[in-house]
Structures are given as structure tokens and as C-alpha cells.
DRENVEX-892244 format. One record per residue (C-alpha): residue in one letter; x, y, z. Coordinates in steps of 0.2 Angstrom, whole numbers. Layout:
N
<'A' <X Y Z>> ...
//
This chain:
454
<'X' <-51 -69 -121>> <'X' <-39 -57 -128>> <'X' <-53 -44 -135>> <'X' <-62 -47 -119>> <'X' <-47 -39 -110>> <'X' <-45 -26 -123>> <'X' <-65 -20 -122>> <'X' <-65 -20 -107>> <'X' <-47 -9 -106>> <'X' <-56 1 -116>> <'X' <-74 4 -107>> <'X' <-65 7 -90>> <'X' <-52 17 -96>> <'X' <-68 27 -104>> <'X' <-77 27 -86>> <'X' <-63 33 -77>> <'X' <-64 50 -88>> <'X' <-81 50 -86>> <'X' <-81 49 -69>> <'X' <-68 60 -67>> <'X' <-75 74 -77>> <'X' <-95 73 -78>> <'X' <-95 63 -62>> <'X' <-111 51 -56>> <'X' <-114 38 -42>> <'X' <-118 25 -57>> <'X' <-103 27 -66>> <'X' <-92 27 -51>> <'X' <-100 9 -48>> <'X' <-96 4 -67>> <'X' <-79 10 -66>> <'X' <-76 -1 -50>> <'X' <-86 -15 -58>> <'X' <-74 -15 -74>> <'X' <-60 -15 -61>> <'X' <-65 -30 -53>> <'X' <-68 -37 -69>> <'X' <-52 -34 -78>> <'X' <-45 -42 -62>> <'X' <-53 -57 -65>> <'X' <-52 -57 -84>> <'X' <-32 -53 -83>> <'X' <-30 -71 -74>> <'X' <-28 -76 -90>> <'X' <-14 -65 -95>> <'X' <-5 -65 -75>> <'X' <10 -67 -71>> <'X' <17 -71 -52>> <'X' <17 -53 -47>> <'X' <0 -49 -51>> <'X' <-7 -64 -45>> <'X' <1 -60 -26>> <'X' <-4 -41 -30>> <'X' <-22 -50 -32>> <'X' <-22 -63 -17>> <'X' <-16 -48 -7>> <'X' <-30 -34 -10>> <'X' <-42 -47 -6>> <'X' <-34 -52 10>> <'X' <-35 -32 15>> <'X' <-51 -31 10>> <'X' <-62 -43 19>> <'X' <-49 -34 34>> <'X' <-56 -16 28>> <'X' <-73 -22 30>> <'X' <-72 -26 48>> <'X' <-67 -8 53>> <'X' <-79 9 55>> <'X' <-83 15 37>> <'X' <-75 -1 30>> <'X' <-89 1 14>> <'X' <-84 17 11>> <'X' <-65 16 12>> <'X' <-67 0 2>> <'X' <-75 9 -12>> <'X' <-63 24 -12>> <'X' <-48 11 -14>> <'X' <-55 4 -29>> <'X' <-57 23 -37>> <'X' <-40 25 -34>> <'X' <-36 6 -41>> <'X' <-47 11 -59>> <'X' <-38 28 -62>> <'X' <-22 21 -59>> <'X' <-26 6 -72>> <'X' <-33 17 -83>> <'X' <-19 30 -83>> <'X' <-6 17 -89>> <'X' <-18 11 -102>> <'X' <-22 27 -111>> <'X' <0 30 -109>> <'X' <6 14 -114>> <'X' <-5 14 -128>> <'X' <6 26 -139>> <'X' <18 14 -140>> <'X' <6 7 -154>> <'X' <8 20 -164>> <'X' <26 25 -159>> <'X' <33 7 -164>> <'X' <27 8 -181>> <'X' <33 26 -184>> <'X' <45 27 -199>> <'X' <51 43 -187>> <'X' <54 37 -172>> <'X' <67 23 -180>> <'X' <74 37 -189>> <'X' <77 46 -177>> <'X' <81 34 -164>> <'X' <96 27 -175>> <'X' <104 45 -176>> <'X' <104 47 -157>> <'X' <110 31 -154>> <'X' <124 32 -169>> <'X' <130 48 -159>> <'X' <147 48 -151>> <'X' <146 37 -136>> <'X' <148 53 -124>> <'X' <135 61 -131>> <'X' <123 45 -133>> <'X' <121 47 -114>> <'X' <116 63 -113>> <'X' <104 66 -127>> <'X' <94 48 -120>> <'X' <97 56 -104>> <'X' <91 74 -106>> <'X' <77 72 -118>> <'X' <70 58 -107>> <'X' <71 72 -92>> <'X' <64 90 -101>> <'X' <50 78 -111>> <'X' <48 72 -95>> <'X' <44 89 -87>> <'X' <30 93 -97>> <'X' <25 74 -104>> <'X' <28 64 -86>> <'X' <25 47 -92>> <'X' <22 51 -110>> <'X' <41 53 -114>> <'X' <45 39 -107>> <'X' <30 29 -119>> <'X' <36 38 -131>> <'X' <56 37 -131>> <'X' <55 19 -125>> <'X' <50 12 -143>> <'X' <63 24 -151>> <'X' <76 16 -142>> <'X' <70 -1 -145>> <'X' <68 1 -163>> <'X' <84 9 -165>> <'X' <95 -4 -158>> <'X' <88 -16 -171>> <'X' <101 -21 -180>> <'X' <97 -25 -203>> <'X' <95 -45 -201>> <'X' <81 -40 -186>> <'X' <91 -45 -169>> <'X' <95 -33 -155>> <'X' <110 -24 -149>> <'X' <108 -29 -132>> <'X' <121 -20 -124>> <'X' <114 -3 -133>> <'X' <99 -6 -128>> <'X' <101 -9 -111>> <'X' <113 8 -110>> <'X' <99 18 -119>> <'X' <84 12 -108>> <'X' <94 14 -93>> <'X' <100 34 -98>> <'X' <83 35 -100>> <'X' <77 29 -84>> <'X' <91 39 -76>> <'X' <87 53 -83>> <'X' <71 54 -85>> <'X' <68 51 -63>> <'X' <74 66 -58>> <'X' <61 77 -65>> <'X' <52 70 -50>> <'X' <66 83 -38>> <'X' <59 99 -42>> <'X' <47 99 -59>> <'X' <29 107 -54>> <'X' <19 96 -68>> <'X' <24 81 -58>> <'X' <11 70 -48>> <'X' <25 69 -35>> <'X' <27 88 -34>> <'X' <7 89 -35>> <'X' <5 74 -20>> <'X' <17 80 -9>> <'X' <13 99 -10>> <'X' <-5 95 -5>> <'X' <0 84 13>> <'X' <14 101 16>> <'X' <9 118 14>> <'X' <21 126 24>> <'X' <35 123 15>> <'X' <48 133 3>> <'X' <43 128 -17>> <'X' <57 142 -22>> <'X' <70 131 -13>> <'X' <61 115 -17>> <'X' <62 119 -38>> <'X' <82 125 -35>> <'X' <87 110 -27>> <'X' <80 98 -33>> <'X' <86 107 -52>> <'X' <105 107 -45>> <'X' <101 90 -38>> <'X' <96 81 -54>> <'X' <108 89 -65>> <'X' <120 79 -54>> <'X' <112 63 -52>> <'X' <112 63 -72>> <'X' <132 68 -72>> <'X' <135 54 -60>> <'X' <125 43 -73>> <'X' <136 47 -87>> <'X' <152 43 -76>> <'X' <145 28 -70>> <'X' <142 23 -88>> <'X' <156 25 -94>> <'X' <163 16 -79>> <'X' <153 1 -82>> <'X' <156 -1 -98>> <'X' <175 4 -99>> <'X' <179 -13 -103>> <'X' <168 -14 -119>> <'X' <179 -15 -134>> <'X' <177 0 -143>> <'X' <167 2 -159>> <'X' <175 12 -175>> <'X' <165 26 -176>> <'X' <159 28 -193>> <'X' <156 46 -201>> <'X' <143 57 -191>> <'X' <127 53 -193>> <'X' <113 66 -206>> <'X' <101 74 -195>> <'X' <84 68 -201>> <'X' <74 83 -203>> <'X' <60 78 -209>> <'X' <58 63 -197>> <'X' <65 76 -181>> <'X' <49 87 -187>> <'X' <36 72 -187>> <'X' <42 70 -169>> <'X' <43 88 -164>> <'X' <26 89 -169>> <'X' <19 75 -160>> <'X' <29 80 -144>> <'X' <23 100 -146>> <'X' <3 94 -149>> <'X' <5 83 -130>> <'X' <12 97 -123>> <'X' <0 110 -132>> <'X' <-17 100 -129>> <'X' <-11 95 -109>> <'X' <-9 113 -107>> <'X' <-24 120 -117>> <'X' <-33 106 -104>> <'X' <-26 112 -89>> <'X' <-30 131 -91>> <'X' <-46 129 -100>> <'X' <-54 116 -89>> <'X' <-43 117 -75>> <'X' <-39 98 -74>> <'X' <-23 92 -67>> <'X' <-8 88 -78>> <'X' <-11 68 -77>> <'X' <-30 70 -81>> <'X' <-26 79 -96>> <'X' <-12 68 -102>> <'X' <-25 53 -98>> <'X' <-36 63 -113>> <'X' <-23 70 -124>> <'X' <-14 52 -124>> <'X' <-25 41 -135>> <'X' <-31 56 -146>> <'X' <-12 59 -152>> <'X' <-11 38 -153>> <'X' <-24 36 -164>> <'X' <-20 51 -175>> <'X' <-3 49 -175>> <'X' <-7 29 -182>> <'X' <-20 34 -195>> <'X' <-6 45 -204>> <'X' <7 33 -204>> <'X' <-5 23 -216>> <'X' <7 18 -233>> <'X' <3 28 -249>> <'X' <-12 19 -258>> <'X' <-21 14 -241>> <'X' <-37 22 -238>> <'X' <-37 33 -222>> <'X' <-52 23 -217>> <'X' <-44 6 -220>> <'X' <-28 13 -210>> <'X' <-40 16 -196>> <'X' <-47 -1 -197>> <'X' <-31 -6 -191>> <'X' <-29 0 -176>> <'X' <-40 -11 -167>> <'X' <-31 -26 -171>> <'X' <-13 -17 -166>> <'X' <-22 -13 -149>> <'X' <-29 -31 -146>> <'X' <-16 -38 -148>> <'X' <-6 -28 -134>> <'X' <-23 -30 -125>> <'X' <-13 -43 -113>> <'X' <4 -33 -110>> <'X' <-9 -17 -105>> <'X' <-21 -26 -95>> <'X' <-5 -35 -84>> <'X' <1 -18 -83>> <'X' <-17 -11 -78>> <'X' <-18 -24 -65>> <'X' <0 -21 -56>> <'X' <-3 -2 -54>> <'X' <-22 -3 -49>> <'X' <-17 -16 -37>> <'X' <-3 -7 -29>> <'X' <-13 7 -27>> <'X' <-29 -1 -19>> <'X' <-15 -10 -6>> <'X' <-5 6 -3>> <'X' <-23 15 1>> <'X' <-31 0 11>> <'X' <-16 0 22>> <'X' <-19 17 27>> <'X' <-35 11 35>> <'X' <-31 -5 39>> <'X' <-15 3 50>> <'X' <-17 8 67>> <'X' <-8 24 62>> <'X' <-14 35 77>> <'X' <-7 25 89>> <'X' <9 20 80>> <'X' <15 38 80>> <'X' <5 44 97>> <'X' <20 40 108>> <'X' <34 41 95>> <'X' <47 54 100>> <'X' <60 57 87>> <'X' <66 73 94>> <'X' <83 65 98>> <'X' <85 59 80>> <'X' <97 69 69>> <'X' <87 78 56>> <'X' <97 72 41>> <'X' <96 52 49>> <'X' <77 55 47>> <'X' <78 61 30>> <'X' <90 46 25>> <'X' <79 34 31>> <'X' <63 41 20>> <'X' <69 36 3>> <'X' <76 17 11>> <'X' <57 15 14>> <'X' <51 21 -1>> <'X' <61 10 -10>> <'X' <60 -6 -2>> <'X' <40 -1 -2>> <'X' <42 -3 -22>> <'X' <52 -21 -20>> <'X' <36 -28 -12>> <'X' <25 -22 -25>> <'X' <18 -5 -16>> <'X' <17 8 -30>> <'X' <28 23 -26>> <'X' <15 35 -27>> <'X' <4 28 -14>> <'X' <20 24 -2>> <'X' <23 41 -1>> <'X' <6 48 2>> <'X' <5 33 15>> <'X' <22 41 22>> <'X' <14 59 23>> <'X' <-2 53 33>> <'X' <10 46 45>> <'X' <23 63 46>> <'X' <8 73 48>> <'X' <2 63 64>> <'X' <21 65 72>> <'X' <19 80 85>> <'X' <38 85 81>> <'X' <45 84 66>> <'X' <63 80 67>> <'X' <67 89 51>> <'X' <63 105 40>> <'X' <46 103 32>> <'X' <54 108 16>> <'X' <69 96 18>> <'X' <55 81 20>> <'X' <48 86 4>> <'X' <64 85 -4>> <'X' <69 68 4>> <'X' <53 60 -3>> <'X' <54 67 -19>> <'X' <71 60 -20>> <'X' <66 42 -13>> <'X' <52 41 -27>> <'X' <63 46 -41>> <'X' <76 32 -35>> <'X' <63 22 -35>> <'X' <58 26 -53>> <'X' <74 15 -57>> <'X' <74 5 -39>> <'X' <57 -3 -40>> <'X' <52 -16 -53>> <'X' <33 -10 -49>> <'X' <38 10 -53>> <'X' <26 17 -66>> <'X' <39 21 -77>> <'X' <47 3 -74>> <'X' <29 -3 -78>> <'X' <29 8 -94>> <'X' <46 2 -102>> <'X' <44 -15 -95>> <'X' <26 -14 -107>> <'X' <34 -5 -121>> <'X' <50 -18 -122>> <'X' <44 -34 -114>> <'X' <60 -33 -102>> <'X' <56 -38 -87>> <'X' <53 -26 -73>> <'X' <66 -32 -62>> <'X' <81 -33 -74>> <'X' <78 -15 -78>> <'X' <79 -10 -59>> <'X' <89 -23 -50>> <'X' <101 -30 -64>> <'X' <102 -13 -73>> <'X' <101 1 -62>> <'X' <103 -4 -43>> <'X' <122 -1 -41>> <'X' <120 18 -49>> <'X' <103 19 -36>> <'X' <116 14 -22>> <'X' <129 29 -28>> <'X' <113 41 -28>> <'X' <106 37 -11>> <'X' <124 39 -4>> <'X' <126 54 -13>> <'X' <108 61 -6>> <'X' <112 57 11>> <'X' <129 68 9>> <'X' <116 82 4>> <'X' <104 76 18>> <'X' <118 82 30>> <'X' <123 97 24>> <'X' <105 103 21>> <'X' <101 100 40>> <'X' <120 108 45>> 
//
């Protein structure tokens, strides 16, 4: 059942290129078919969440069906539901080769062995700048290192590194989310508002997330004050050579995504959906040991990748799901005559805008994917006569709701991809780990909600 799962990981995750390249009416069939069937397949492999996620789509569904275009809005639901599945697939799939990486542990062990005050910030930061040209690469890739590196010689796990390092990453990685044009957040929200300000967008949401990641190093600190302090041993050597090994896999994602991008004009997630598994698969054929053929390292990849085959295709099944429900209930919704009479003139500006990122959030506790919450959110602003707020300020406030979710939700993307990388749960990284810093955020947000709508 395993390598069922995995082939058929494979030929969707293969379809959805396809399709989203060369196009054709029978490959847009084929990729939904291979939808449906990893559903059914990833039974096997289920747990709780994706067997409500599962129960759920059907029920909204046979509901679509019964409304004006239901076939058609049915079918554009599952497109949606495939390349979300796939995209996870192809990103989460370098943790294959990251995990293995002689690098990566290398490297990872000399951030981590770094003073604690400057731990935070290089997880932190390096999580947020990869992040800015990677988006869910970094976190695939820094994930592992972090994991690896809190190994400690006899084989068990610094747990209480490990949950500081993945939570710095989360924090800091979230934010890019406030201002960074490569994002799908940026891309998503800037297609429902066109009259808005980008210049102010980028410098606010830039001072914004320099903040938020201040206040995660305080709160940090604070959490773990009581901690007993470990001696802090001489200062770590600079692997250079392992640093460079990196440097080169990070420059090659970023230099292919943008070669993609401006040669065939495809949008930064389609081109990390192609550059992902190409860097994977080179990246693990050179890490074969000295004596191996390069064609018996490459023999091995298919074993490493089925037997993750049941962590992706869970993965696959969460995200494609929550984007199939989040879509459906666009259509499903009376949404015209839900805002026809809804008069929010008398409504403070910056209440309205302190509301957005509440729903956002608790969207993602009930296992709606943030991405399709907030294009949900925008096809309702956009049916509200008069806007109670600043376009521009909107944009800002959703941004900032999805990034909180990044570290809010359990069913966030880059929740999902940790949660895969790690085999933490995805709601001990959010609630356990993250939701008393997400509170200080939101009440620091709303602080800038007010004075933005002064």
C-alpha cells in the first residue's frame, strides 16, 4: 500500500505540472482522478484530522451539486485541491535529501552551539530572508537542520533545543508573509485589491516583521528564563566547507525559481514546484559515500521516498482537502445576500481590521487552509458596498492574520511542512508552542491597527 501511495504522489504531483504548463481537458481529468484516489488510498495512512477533512468535502460536495454550475464549480475545487497536494509533495520532499546531508548537521550544530542570544536570531532570520525568496523551501530545508542538530552522540533529542529552534523558525520565518512580493499571500491578496499602496504595503509590513521577530527573542528569553543555564563551551569553528555545500543548494533554488519566473513567466510557487525535486534528487545523488556508484546512489532514492510515502501523502491529503472546502464554501455560501444589507459604516476602522486576523485564525483551528480563508475573506470585502477601512490597511491586516496563523494553526502550510519534516504534531508546534507569543502579536497588531486608522 505504501508504494501505491508513493506512485501515485508521484504521477499526480507529475499531472499538476502538466496541467499547469502544457494544459489539456484529459489531464485535468487525470490529475482530479489521482486526487480522488490518493484520498482513498491515504485511508490507510489517516489520521483523525484528515478523515473529518475527508467526511467534510463530501458532505459540501453532493451540497455544490445541487446549485447552478455545481459540475463546474465541483471540478475547479478539485484543481485547486491537486495543486495544493502536489505542492507540498514536491517541498516536503527535500527533506529526503536534507536529512541525510553530512552539511546540514554540520551546520546545523554550529547555529545551534551559538550563544543563546544569538541562536534565536540566526534560526530566526535565516528562516525569514530564505524565506523571502524560497517560501516553503526554507522551511523544508531548515527544518531537518534543526532537527538533526539537536541530536545529541548516544542518538536522543534535546527537546527543549529543539522546540526553541523550530519555534524561532516558525517565528521568523511568518512574517515574510507582511510585506515580501514572492509570497503567494502578497501574490493572492494583490489580485482581489488593486487599488491599493504596494510602497506602504512593503514598508510596513518590513518595520512590522522586524518587530514581531524582536518580540520573539524577548518572549524567548522570557520563557525560558528559568532554564538552568548551560556552560558555554569555546565558540564553535565555522564549517566552511559544509556552509558552502549549503550556500550552493540555497543559491541554485533561488537561481533556477528566478530563471523560471523570467524566462517562462511562471509564478514563484510553480517554479519552486519544478525547481524543488530537481535540487532533491541532485542534491541526494552527490551525497553518495566514496566507493558507491552514482547510479547505485541513485537507486536509492526510491526507497528513501517510499518510505516517507505515508507522512507526504497525509500531508497531501490535509492541504488538498482544506483547499477544496475553503473553495466549495465560496459557492456553497449565500455570500450575496449575507453582505447586501450589511452596513458597517458605524464600525471603527481599526475594529474591523482587528477582527480579520481573529477569523483567519480560528478559520485554521477548524482545518480551513489559510490561503483559501483569506481569498474566501476577500470575495466577501469585495461584495461590501462600503469599506469601513483603508484598502491598503485590509491588505495589511490579512497579511498579518495569515502569518499568525503560519504558527496559530495546526493545518498552516508551514505547520504541515515541519510537522512532515519532524513527526511533531501540528498542534503542539501551534497551540503548545506558539500560541501565548501569537496572542502578544495580535495585541500588538491591533495597537498598529489603531494608529494606522488615527
Amino acid at each position: 500500500m505504501k508504494t501505491l501511495l508513493a506512485i501515485t504522489l508521484i504521477a499526480l504531483s507529475a499531472g499538476v505540472l502538466w496541467t499547469n504548463t502544457v494544459g489539456g481537458a484529459l489531464s485535468e481529468h487525470l490529475v482530479r482522478l489521482l486526487f480522488c484516489t490518493l484520498c482513498v488510498l491515504g485511508l490507510a495512512a489517516r489520521s483523525i484530522r484528515e478523515t473529518i477533512l475527508l467526511a467534510v468535502a463530501v458532505l459540501l460536495a453532493l451540497l455544490v451539486m445541487t446549485k447552478p454550475d455545481g459540475w463546474t464549480n465541483l471540478l475547479t475545487a478539485l484543481d485547486l485541491a491537486a495543486y495544493f497536494a502536489a505542492f507540498i509533495v514536491l517541498l516536503t520532499a527535500l527533506k529526503i535529501a536534507a536529512e541525510r546531508s553530512r552539511s546540514v548537521l554540520a551546520v546545523g550544530r554550529y547555529l545551534i552551539r551559538q550563544p543563546t542570544g544569538r541562536r534565536f536570531f540566526a534560526t530566526a532570520s535565516g528562516g525569514h530572508i530564505l524565506g523571502v525568496f524560497l517560501n516553503f523551501g526554507a522551511v523544508s530545508l531548515m527544518a531537518p537542520l534543526i532537527q538533526s542538530a539537536t541530536k545529541h552522540p548516544d542518538g536522543s533529542t534535546d527537546v527543549d533545543l529543539e522546540r526553541r529552534q523550530l519555534s524561532a523558525l516558525m517565528r521568523g520565518f511568518a512574517w515574510i508573509l507582511l510585506w515580501a512580493p514572492t509570497t503567494l499571500t502578497q501574490a493572492v491578496l494583490l489580485t482581489l485589491f488593486t487599488e491599493i499602496d504596494l510602497t506602504r504595503i512593503v514598508l510596513m509590513g518590513t518595520a512590522t516583521s522586524v518587530l514581531m521577530m524582536l518580540i520573539g527573542y524577548l518572549y524567548d528569553r522570557f520563557e525560558w528564563r528559568r532554564l538552568p543555564p548551560k556552560t558555554e563551551g569555546e565558540a564553535p569553528i565555522c564549517p566552511q566547507r559544509a556552509l558552502l555545500v549549503l550556500c550552493v543548494v540555497c543559491v541554485s533554488l533561488i537561481g533556477l525559481v528566478a530563471i523560471l519566473q523570467v524566462s517562462a513567466g511562471y509564478t514563484t510557487a510553480l517554479s519552486l514546484m519544478f525547481v524543488a525535486p530537481v535540487i532533491t534528487l541532485i542534491w541526494f545523488v552527490l551525497q553518495k559515500p566514496e566507493g558507491i556508484a552514482l547510479s547505485s546512489q541513485c537507486k536509492r532514492f526510491w526507497p528513501a521516498f517510499d518510505a516517507n510515502a505515508s507522512g507526504l501523502a497525509r500531508s497531501a491529503m490535509a492541504l488538498g482537502l482544506s483547499g477544496f472546502i475553503g473553495r466549495v464554501l465560496a459557492e456553497v455560501l449565500p455570500i450575496d445576500a449575507l453582505t447586501s444589507g450589511l452596513d458597517l459604516s458605524t464600525i471603527p476602522g481599526w475594529v474591523f481590521l482587528a477582527v480579520l486576523p481573529i477569523l483567519i485564525t480560528l478559520g485554521g483551528q477548524v482545518a480551513l487552509s489559510p490561503i483559501i480563508l483569506v481569498v474566501f475573506i476577500g470575495q466577501v470585502i469585495q461584495t461590501i458596498p462600503a469599506l469601513p477601512a483603508d484598502p491598503t490597511n485590509i491588505v495589511f491586516a490579512l497579511s498579518a492574520g495569515w502569518a499568525i496563523s503560519m504558527f496559530a494553526s495546526p493545518n498552516a502550510t508551514a505547520t504541515l511542512l515541519i510537522s512532515a519534516t519532524s513527526n511533531i504534531p501540528p498542534t503542539t508546534l501551534t497551540w503548545r508552542w506558539n500560541f501565548r507569543y501569537g496572542l502578544i502579536c495580535y495585541l500588538v497588531l491591533v495597537a498598529i491597527f489603531a494608529w494606522l486608522e488615527a
